[in-house]
C-alpha positions in Angstrom: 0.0 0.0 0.0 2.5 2.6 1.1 0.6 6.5 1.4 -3.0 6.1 1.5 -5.4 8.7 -0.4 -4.5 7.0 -4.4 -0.8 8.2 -3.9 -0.2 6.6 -7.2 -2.5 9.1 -9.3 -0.5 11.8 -7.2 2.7 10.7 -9.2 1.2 9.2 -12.4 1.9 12.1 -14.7 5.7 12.3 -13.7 5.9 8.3 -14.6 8.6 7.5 -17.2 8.3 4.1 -19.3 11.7 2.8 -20.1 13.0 0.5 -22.3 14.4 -3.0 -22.7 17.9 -2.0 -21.8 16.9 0.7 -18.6 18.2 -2.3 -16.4 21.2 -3.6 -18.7 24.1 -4.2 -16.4 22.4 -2.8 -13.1 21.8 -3.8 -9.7 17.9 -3.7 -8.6 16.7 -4.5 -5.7 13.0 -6.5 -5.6 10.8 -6.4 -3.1 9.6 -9.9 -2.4 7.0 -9.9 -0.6 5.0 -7.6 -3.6 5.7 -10.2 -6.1 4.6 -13.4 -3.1 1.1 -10.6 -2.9 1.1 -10.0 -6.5 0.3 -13.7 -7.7 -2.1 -13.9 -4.9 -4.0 -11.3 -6.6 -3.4 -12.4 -10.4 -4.1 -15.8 -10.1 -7.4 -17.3 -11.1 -6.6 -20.6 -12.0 -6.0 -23.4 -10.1 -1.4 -24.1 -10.2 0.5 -26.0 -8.0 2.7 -23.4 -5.7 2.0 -20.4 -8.0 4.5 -18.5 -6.1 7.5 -20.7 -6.6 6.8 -21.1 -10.4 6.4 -16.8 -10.5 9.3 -16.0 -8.9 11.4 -19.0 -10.8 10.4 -17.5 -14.5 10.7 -13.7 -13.3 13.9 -14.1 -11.7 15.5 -15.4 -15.0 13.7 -12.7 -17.1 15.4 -10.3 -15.4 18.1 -11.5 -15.3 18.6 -13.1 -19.0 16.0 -10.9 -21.0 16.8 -7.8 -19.2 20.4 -8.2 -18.5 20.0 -7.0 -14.3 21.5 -8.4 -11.0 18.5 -8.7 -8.8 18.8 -8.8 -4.9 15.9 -9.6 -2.7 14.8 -8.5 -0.3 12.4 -9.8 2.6 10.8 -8.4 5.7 11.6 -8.5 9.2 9.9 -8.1 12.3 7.4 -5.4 11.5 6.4 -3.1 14.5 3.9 -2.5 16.3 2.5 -0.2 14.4 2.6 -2.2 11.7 0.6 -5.2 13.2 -1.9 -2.4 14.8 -2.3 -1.4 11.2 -2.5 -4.9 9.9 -5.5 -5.9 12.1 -7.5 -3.1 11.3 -7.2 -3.8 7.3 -8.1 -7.0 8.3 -11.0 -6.0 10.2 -11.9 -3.5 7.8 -12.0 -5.7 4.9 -13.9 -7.8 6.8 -16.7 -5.2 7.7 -16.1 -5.4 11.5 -16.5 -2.0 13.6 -13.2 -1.0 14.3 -13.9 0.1 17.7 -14.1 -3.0 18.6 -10.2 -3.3 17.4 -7.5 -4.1 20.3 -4.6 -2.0 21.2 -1.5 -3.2 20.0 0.6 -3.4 23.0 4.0 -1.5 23.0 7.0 -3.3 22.1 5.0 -6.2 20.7 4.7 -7.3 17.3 2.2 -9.4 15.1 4.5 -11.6 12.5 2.3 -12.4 9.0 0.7 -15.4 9.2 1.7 -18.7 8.7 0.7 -19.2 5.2 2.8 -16.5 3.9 5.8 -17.0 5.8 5.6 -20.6 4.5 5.2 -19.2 0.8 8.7 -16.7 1.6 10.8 -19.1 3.0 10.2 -21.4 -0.5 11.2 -18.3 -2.9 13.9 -17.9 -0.4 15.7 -21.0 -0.9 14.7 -21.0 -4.4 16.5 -18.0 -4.8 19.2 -19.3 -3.2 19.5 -22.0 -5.4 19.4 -19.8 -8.3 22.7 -17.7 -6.9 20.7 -14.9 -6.4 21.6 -12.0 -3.4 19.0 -12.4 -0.6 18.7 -9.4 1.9 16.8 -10.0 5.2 15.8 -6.3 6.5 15.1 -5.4 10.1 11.6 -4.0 9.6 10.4 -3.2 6.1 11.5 -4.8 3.1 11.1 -1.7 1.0 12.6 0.5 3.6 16.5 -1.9 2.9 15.2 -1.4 -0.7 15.2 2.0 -0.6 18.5 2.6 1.6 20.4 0.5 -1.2 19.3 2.8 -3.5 19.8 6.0 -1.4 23.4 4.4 -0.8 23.9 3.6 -4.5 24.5 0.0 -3.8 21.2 -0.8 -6.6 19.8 1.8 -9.2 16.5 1.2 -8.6 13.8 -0.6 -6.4 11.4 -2.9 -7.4 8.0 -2.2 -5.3 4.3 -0.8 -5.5 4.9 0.8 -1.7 4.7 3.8 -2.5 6.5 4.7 1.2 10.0 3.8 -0.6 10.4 7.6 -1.2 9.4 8.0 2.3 12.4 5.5 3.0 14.8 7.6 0.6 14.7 5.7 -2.9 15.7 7.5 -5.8 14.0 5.1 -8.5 10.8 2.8 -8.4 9.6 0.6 -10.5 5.8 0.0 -10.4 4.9 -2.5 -13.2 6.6 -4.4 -15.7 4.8 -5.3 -18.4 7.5 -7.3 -20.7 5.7 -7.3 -24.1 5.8 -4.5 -24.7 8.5 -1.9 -26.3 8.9 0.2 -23.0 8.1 -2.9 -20.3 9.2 -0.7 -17.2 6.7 2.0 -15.4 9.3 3.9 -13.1 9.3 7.1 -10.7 11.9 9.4 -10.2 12.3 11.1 -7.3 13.8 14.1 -9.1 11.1 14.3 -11.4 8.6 14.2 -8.4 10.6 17.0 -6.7 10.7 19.1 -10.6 6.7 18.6 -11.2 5.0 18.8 -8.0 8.1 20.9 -5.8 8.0 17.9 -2.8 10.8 16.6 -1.8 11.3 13.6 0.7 10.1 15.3 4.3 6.9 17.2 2.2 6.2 13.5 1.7 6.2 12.2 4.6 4.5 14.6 6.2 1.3 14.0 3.4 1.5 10.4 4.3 1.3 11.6 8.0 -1.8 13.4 7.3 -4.1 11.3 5.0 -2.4 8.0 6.1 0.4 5.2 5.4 1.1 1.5 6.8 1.2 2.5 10.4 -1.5 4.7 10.5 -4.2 3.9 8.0 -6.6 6.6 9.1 -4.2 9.7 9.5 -6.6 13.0 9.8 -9.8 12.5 9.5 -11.5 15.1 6.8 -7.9 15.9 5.1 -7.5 14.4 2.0 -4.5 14.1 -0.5 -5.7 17.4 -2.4 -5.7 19.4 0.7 -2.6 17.7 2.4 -0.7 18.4 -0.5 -1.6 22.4 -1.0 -1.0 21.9 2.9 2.3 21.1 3.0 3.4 23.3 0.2 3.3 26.7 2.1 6.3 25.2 4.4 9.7 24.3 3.0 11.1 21.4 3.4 13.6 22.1 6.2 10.7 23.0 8.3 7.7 21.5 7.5 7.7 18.3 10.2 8.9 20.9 12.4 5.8 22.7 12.0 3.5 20.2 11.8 4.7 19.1 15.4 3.8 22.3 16.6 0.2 22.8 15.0 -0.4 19.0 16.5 0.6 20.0 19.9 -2.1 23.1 20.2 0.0 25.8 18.8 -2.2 27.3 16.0 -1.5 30.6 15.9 2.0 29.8 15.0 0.6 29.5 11.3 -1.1 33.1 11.4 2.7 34.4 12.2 4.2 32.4 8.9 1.1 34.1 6.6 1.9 37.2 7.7 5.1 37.5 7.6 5.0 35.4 4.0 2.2 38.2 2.9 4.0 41.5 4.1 2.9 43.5 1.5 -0.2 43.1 1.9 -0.9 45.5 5.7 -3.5 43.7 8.0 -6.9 44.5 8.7 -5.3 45.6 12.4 -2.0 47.7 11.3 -3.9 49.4 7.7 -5.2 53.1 7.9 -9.1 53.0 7.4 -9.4 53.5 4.0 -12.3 54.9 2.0 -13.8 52.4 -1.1 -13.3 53.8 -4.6 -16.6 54.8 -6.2 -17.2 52.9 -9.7 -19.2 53.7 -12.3 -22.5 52.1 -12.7 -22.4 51.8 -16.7 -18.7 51.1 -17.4 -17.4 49.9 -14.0 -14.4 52.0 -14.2 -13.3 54.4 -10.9 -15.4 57.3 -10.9 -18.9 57.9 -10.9 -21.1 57.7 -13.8 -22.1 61.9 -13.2 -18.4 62.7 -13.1 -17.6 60.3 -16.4 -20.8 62.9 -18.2 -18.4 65.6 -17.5 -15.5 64.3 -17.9 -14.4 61.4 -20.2 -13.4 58.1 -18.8 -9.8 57.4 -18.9 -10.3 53.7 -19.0 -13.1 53.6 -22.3 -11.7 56.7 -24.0 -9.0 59.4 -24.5 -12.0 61.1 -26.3 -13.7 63.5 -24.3 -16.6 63.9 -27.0 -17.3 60.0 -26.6 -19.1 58.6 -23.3 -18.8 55.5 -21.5 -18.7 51.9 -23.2 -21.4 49.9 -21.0 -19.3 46.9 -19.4 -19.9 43.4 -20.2 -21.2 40.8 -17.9 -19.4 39.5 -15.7 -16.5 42.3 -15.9 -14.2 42.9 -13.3 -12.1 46.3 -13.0 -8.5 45.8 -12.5 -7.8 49.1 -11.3 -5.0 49.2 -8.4 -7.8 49.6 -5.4 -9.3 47.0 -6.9 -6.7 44.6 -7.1 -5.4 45.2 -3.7 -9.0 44.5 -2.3 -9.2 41.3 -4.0 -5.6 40.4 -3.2 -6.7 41.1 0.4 -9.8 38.7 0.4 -7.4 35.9 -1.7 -5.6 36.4 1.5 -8.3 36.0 4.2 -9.8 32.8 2.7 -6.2 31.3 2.4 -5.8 32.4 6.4 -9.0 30.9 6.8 -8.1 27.6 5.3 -5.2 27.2 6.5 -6.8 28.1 9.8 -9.4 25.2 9.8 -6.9 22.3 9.1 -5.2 23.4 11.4 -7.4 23.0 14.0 -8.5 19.5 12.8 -4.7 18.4 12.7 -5.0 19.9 16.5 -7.9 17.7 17.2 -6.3 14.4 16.4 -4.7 12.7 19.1 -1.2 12.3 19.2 -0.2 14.0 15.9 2.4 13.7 14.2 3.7 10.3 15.7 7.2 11.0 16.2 7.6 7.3 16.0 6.7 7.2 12.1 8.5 9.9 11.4 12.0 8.4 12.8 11.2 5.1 11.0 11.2 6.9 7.6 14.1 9.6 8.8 16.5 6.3 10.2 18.0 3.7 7.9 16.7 0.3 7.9 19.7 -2.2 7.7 19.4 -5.7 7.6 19.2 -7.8 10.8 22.8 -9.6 10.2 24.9 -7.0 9.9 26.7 -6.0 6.8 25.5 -6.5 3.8 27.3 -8.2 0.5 25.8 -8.3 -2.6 27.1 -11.2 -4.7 25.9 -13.4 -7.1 26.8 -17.1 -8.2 25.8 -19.7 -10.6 23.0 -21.9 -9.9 23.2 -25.1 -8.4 21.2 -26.9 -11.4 21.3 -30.3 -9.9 19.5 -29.6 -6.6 17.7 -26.6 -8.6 15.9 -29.9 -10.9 15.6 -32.1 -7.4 13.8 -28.7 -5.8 11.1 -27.9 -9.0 10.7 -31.7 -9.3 9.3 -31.9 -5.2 7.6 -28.6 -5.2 6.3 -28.9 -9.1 6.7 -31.9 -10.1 8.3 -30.7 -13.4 10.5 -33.4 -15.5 14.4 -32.9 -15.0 14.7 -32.0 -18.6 12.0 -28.9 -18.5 13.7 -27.7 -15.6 17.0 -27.7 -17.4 15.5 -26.1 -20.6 13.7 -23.4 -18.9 17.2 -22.7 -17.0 19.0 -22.4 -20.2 19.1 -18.7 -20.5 20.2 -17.6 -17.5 22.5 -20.7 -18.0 23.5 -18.7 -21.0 23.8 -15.3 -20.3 26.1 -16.1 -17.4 28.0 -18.2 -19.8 28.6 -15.0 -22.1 29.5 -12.7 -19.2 32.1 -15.1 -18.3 34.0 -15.5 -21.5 34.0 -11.6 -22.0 35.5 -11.4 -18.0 38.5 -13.9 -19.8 37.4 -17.2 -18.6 39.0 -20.5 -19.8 35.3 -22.2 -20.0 34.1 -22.5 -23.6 31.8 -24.2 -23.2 28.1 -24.0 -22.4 26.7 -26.6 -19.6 29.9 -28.3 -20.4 28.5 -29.6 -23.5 27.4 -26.7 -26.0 29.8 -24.6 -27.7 29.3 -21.2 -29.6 29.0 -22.4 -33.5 27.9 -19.3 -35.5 25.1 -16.4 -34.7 21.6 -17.1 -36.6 20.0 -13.9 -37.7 18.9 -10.7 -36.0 15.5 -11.2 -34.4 13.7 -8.1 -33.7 11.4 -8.5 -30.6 9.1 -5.3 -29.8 11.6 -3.2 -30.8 14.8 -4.4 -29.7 17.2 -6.6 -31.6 18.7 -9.4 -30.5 21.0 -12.1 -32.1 19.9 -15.6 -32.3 22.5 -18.0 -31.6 23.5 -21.6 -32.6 25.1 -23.9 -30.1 26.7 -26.9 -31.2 27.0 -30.2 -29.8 27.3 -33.9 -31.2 24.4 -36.4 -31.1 27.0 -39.4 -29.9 28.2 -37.1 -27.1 24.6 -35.9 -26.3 23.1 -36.3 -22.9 19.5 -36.3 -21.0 20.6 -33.0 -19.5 19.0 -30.8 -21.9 16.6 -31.8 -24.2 13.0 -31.5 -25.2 10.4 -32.7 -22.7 7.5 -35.1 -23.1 4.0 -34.0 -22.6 2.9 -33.9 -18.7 -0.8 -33.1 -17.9 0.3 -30.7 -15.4 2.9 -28.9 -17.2 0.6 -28.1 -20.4 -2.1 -26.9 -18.3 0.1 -24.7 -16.1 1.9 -23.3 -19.8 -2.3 -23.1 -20.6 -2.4 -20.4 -17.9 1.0 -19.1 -18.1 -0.7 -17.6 -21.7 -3.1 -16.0 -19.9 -1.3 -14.8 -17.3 1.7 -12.9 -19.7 -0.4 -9.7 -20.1 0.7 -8.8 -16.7 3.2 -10.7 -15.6 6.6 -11.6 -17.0 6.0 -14.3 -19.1 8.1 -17.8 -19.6 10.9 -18.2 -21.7 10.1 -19.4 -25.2 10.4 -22.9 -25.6 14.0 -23.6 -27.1 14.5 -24.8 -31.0 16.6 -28.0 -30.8 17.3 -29.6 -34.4 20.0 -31.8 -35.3 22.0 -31.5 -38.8 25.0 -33.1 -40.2 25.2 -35.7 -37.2 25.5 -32.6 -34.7 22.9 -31.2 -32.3 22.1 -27.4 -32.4 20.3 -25.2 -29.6 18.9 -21.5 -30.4 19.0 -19.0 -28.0 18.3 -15.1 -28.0 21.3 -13.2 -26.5 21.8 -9.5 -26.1 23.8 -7.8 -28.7 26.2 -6.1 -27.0 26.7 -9.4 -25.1 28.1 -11.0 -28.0 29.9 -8.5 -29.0 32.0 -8.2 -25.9 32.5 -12.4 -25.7 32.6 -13.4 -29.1 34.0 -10.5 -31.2 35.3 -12.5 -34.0 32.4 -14.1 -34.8 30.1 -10.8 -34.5 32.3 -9.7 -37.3 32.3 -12.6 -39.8 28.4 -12.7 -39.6 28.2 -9.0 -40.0 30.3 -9.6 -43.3 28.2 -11.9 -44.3 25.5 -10.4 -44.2 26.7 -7.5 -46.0 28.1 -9.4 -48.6 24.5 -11.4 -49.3 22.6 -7.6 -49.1 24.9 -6.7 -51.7 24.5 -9.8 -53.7 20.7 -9.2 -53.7 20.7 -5.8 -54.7 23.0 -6.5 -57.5 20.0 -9.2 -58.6 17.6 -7.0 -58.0 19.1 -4.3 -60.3 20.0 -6.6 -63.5 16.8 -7.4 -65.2 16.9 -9.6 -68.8 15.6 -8.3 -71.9 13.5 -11.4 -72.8 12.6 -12.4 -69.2 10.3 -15.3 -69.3 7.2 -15.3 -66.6 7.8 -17.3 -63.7 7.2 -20.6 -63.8 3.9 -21.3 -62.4 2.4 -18.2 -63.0 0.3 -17.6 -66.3 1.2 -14.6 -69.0 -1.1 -12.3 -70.1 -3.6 -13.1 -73.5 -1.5 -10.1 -74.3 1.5 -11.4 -75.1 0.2 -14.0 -77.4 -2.6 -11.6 -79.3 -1.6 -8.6 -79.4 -3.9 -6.0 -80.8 -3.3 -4.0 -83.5 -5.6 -1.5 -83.0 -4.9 2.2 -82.0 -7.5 4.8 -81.2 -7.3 7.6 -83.4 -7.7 11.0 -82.9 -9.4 13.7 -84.8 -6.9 15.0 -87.3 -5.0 12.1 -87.4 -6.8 9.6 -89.7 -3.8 9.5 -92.1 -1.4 7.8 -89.7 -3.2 5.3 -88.3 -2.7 2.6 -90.7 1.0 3.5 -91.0 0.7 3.0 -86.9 -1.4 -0.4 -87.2 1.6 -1.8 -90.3 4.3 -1.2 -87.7 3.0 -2.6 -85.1 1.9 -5.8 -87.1 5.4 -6.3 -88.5 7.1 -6.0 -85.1 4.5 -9.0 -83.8 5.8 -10.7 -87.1 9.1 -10.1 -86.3 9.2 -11.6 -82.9 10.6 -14.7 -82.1 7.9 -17.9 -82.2 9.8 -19.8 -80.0 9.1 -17.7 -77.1 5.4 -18.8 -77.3 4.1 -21.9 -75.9 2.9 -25.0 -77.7 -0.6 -24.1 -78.0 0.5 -20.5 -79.1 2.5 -21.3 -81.7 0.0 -23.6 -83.7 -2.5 -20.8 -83.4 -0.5 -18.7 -85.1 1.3 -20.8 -87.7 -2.4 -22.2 -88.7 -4.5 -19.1 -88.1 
């Protein structure tokens, strides 16, 4: 959830969609719990542990297809606030008063329950398996999330809590839709702080006032429009400061700020009594309408012959009296405002909770310690025996769905300079495809060669299952929101040698296998240039393509040409020239049935 009050719409028009490539080569950190919620919510079909196979495919989209290093993150012990605020979304959701709701003792805490814990400890050593970074924090998950980002340790967060820019985060990536040409919807805090003018403690003080995690009600009758023009007539430097202040009683401390923010504007107390401008009834100019029948008004005409112009409806004069008056009124409805949420801040309870506030001022670091991002390569073997308990997936689909991040690594390692040259041990790099263009972004297709005496069980294609077809059934309709599978791999064998196809980046290859980037970028210049030179010598006496029938043209011909007036006299010289070049064409051109017509008549 994060801020309450559709936070989300707040930031919508600052969202950015980025491209395949935003996360090439960069650390991101994913909140795990919001993808363990996320199938919760998405699922509608009946799969066996939908939350092992979600996080399986999505961890090696993001890392293969998108070329990131994902670290996870989980939660800790949330705090009493927390499990305060969990029960009442529980009770609220299940339409119980919530005055009936207990008190969440201090110090105490209410862990999830058991069913999701169960659900995070399987991702968690599936992840593990995988050679993936897993972070345990000490509260929040996205609150570690965010401090890796604030830190630079990652370049962006993976959540939908909107309270990561509470927690610091620089970049947040809502959605990721993966077919499509821009699959990532991501915030940036600087474009937050360059459209709207909030930076990180405006922000928390709006989630103070219409609600967050730990406090789902906030102040009853404030809502995100008015907490947000709120919270804008205070800098940021001051504005929890102030809020403190207003929540302890203090209200005339905000009549001070307006007046001295409004000084050129005197008070109703300090201003001379001043006398109202008289206006003209017709025009609604200063001056009277007897003194404009003397004397010309300056405002409808230099004139003095001509008389007043009668004013429009709804005119206003913009004369100075007139604009200091209204100035004046702008300025006692914004007092009075400002005034009246101030006193409903006042009326709530202990506000701000200074608590809250230090959980999204302090950082949030992980229960062990020190934390060390690394990543490794998976442990495939006890990777197949783990799928094959939980999922009851065949050894070989487990292999084959493993292959690309099995490949990507494989590629990162030979452009680091290592000895391996081989792929699984058994695959090596035989020649690049073609250049496979997949909403929008190219990629090369790859052939990996092994022989069929030397092949092995390890990777091949896998026989039907009940269960697996009907969970790839689902996967299909599932792939609108969620990152899809992998594509099933193209295995064909030629010339007594097995090939595998894989999509790789291109600037992958590039840096692993430069020599072969460049012989298949020659030739495939050299077969462009071959066409074109095909395509620009055309025969004389080209013959129709076989299989396709000529014209009746070509064989009868018609003599004929339309004449026009004053042009009788060349006509038959036209229609004699035109016979003899029929006559003088080659019979052997025609087909069978042609030529007899002709030779016989």
């Amino acid at each position: 959830m994060g801020v309450g009050g559709n936070f989300w719409e707040l930031l919508k028009p600052y969202r950015r969609a980025e491209g395949f490539d935003f996360l090439r080569n960069k650390r991101v950190a994913v909140d795990l719990s919001y993808w363990i919620v996320q199938q919760e919510t998405a699922v509608k079909a009946h799969i066996r542990n939908p939350h092992i196979r979600l996080t399986f495919f999505r961890t090696i989209n993001l890392f293969s297809k998108f070329g990131a290093f994902p670290v996870f993150v989980v939660d800790g012990t949330a705090s009493p606030l927390k499990s305060q605020a969990r029960i009442a979304r529980f009770f609220r959701a299940s339409g119980i008063d919530l005055s009936s709701l207990p008190l969440a003792e201090e110090g105490i805490s209410i862990e999830r329950n058991k069913a999701f814990q169960k659900c995070e400890q399987e991702c968690v050593e599936l992840l593990e398996l995988l050679g993936v970074s897993v972070l345990k924090a000490k509260g929040e998950a996205e609150a570690l999330c965010a401090q890796l980002n604030q830190e630079g340790q990652v370049d962006a967060c993976i959540t939908a809590d909107s309270d990561a820019f509470l927690f610091g985060a620089k970049c947040v990536i809502k959605n990721i839709q993966p077919n499509s040409k821009e699959p990532f919807e991501c915030y940036h805090m600087s474009d937050i702080e360059s459209g709207l003018g909030l930076r990180r403690n405006h922000l928390i003080a709006i989630s103070l006032l219409v609600g967050n995690d730990h406090n789902l009600i906030g102040v009853p009758g404030i809502g995100l429009e008015t907490a947000l023009r709120f919270v804008k007539s205070f800098s940021e430097d001051e504005i929890l400061y102030r809020l403190q202040e207003i929540g302890g009683g203090d209200v005339q401390v905000l009549q001070r700020d307006v007046n001295l923010d409004c000084n050129f504007i005197p008070s109703s107390d300090e201003s001379p009594q001043k006398t109202k401008v008289r206006h003209c009834s017709f025009c609604g100019h200063p001056g009277s309408k007897k003194a404009h029948l003397k004397f010309a008004c300056q405002y409808c005409s230099s004139n003095a012959d001509e008389g007043c112009i009668q004013k429009p409806s709804g005119f206003k004069c913009n004369c100075s009296s007139c604009d200091l008056d209204n100035k004046e009124k702008e300025q006692k409805r914004n007092e009075n405002w400002q005034i009246k949420v101030c006193r409903m801040i006042t009326s709530e309870q202990n506000f701000p909770n200074n608590e809250i506030t230090e959980m999204y001022l302090n950082k949030h670091q992980q229960s062990d310690g020190d934390y060390h991002l690394t990543w490794s390569s998976p442990k495939t073997d006890m990777l197949v025996d783990y799928l094959a308990y939980y999922q009851h997936w065949e050894p070989s689909y487990t292999r084959q769905r493993m292959l690309p991040i099995l490949s990507t690594i494989f590629l990162r390692d030979v452009a680091s300079n290592s000895k391996d040259q081989l792929l699984c041990g058994q695959y090596e790099f035989d020649s690049i495809q073609r250049v496979k263009t997949r909403f929008g972004h190219q990629l090369y297709v790859i052939n990996w060669k092994k022989t069929t005496r030397e092949m092995s069980n390890e990777i091949c294609i896998p026989s039907e299952n009940p269960d697996t077809e009907q969970e790839l059934r689902i996967a299909d309709d599932e792939s609108k929101d969620l990152l899809d599978e992998p594509e099933v791999l193209q295995i064909h064998i030629k010339d007594g040698c097995s090939f595998l196809s894989t999509e790789e980046d291109m600037e992958l290859v590039q840096s692993a296998f430069p020599e072969k980037v460049s012989q298949f970028l020659r030739d495939k210049e050299l077969k462009e240039t071959k066409s074109s030179r095909k395509r620009s010598v055309k025969p004389e006496n080209s013959e129709s393509p076989r299989g396709v029938q000529p014209s009746i043209t070509n064989f009868y011909r018609s003599s004929k040409v339309q004449v026009t007036p004053g042009n009788e006299t060349g006509s038959s010289k036209i229609s004699a020239d035109t016979s003899g070049e029929r006559d003088k064409e080659p019979i052997r051109n025609y087909s069978k049935s042609a030529r007899r017509k002709l030779l016989f008549g």
